[in-house]
C-alpha positions as CSV (number, residue, x, y, z in Angstrom):
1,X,0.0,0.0,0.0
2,X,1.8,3.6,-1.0
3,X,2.0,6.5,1.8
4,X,-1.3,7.9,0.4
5,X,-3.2,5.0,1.2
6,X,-1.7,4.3,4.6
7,X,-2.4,7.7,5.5
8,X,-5.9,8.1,4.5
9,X,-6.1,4.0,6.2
10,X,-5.3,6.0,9.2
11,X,-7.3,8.7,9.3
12,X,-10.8,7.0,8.9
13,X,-9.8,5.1,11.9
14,X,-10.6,8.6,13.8
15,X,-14.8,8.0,14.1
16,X,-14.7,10.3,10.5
17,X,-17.7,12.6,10.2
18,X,-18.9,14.9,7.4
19,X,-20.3,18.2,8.1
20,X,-22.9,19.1,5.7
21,X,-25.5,21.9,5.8
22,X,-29.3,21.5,5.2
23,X,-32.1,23.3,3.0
24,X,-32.1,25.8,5.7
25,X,-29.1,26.5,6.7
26,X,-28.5,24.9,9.7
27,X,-25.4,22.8,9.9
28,X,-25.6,18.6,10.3
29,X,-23.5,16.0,10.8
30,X,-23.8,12.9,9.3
31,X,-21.3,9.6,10.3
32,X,-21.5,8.1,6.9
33,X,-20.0,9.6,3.6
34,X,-22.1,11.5,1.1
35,X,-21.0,11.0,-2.2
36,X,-17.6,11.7,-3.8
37,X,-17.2,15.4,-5.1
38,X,-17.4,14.9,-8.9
39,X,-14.7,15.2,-11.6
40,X,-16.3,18.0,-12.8
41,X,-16.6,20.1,-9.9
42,X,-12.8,19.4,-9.3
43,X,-11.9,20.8,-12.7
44,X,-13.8,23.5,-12.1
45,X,-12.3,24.4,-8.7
46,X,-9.1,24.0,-10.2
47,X,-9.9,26.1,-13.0
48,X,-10.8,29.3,-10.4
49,X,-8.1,28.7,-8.7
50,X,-5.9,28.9,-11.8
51,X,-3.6,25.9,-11.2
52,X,-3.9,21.9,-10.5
53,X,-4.4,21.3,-6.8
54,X,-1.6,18.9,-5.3
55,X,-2.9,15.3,-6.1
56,X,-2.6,13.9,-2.5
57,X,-5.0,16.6,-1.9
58,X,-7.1,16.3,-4.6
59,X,-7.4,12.9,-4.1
60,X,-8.1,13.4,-0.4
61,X,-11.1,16.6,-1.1
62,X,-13.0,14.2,-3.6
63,X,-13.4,11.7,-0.9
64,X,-13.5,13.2,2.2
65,X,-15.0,16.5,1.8
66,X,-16.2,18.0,4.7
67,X,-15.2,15.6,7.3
68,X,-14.0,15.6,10.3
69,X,-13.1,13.3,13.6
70,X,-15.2,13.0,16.6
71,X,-12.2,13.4,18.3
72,X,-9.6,16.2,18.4
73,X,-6.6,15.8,16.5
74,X,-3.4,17.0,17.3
75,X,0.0,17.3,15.0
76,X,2.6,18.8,17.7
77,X,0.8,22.1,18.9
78,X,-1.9,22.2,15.7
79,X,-5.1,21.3,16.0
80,X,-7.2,20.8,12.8
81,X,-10.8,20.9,12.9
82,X,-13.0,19.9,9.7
83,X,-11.7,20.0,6.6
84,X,-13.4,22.7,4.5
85,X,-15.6,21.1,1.1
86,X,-16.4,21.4,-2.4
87,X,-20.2,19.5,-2.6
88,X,-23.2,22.2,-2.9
89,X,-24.3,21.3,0.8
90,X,-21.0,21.4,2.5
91,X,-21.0,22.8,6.2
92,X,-17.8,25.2,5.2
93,X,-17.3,26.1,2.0
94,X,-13.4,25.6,0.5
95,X,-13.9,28.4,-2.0
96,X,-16.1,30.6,-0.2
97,X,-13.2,30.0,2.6
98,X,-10.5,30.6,-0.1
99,X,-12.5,33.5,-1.6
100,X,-12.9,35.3,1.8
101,X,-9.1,34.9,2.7
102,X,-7.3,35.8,-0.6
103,X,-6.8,39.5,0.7
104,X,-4.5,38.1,3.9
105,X,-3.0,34.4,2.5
106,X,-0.2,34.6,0.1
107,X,-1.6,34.3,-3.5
108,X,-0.9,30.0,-4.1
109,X,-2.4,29.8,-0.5
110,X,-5.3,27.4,-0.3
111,X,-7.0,27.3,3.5
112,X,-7.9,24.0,3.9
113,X,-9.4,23.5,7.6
114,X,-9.1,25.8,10.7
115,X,-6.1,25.2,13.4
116,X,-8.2,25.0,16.7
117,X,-4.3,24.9,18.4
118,X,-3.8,28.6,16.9
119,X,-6.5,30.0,16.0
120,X,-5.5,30.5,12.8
121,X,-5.9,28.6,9.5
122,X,-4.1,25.4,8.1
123,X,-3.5,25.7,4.7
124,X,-1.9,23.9,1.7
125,X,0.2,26.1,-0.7
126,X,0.4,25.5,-4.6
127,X,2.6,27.6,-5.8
128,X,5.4,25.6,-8.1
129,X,8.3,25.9,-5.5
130,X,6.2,25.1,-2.1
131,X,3.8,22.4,-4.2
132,X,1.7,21.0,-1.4
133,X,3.4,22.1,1.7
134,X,1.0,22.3,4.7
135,X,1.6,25.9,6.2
136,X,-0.1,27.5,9.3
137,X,-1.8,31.4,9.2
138,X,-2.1,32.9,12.2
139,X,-3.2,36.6,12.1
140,X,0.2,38.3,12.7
141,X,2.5,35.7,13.5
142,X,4.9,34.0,11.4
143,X,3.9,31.3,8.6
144,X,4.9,28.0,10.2
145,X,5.8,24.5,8.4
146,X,3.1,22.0,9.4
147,X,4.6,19.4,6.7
148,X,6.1,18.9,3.7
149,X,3.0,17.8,2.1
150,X,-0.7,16.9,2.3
151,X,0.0,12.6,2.9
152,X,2.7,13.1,5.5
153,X,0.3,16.0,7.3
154,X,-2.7,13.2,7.3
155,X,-0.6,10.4,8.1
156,X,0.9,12.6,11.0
157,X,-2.2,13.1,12.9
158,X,-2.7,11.9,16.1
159,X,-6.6,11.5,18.6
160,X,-5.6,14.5,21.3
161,X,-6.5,11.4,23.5
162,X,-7.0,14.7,26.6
């Protein structure tokens, strides 16, 4: 089994959840997955974006869209909470997320969940020289290095166990 697949193997051991909002409005959770985000909606993400998105990732976002663990994760002081998703119904939006946060995240910055350790946001970059690193945002502080990329971030993650 490649790194991908261990690491996603991993992560829906964490009691995965998806986040999804309802006719009106109000957010839901539901513990078994909706369907997969379609081709087509990927391309066209891509294509307002104005690049590919890093293929452990895009791999990842078609699947598990909007999901989350029951219990808190930890990777060394972050936190993640849900990952933002791309289906019409999903409980945060990745490009309404992406759209609100282009005026204060470098330009090849893509928010991808928030960082309940910081407060900030946990984000993958897709620029050509930083192609998938995970990167936290936090207001005024630094950028940090979460990982080098999207598989060893997920396959990194640990139940807070607190």
């Amino acid at each position: 089994m490649d790194t991908y697949n261990l690491a996603v193997t991993r992560f829906s051991q964490f009691n995965i959840v998806y986040r999804l909002k309802g006719e009106d409005g109000a957010i839901f959770v539901v513990d078994y997955p909706p369907p997969r985000v379609p081709e087509k909606e990927l391309l066209r993400f891509e294509s307002v974006l104005g690049r590919p998105l890093p293929e452990d990732y895009r791999t990842f976002i078609s699947e598990y869209s909007d999901a989350c663990a029951r219990e808190s994760l930890i990777l060394d002081i972050f936190s993640p909470g849900p990952f933002f998703g791309l289906r019409p119904n999903s409980g945060s939006s990745l490009e309404l997320k992406w759209t609100d946060s282009r005026s204060v995240l470098p330009k090849w910055t893509l928010p991808i969940c928030y960082d309940f350790g910081s407060g900030g946001l946990l984000c993958i970059e897709f620029a050509d020289s930083s192609q998938g690193r995970i990167v936290s945002h936090c207001a005024d502080d630094p950028v940090e290095v979460v990982a080098d990329n999207f598989t060893q971030f997920l396959g990194s993650l640990e139940a807070d166990g607190r």
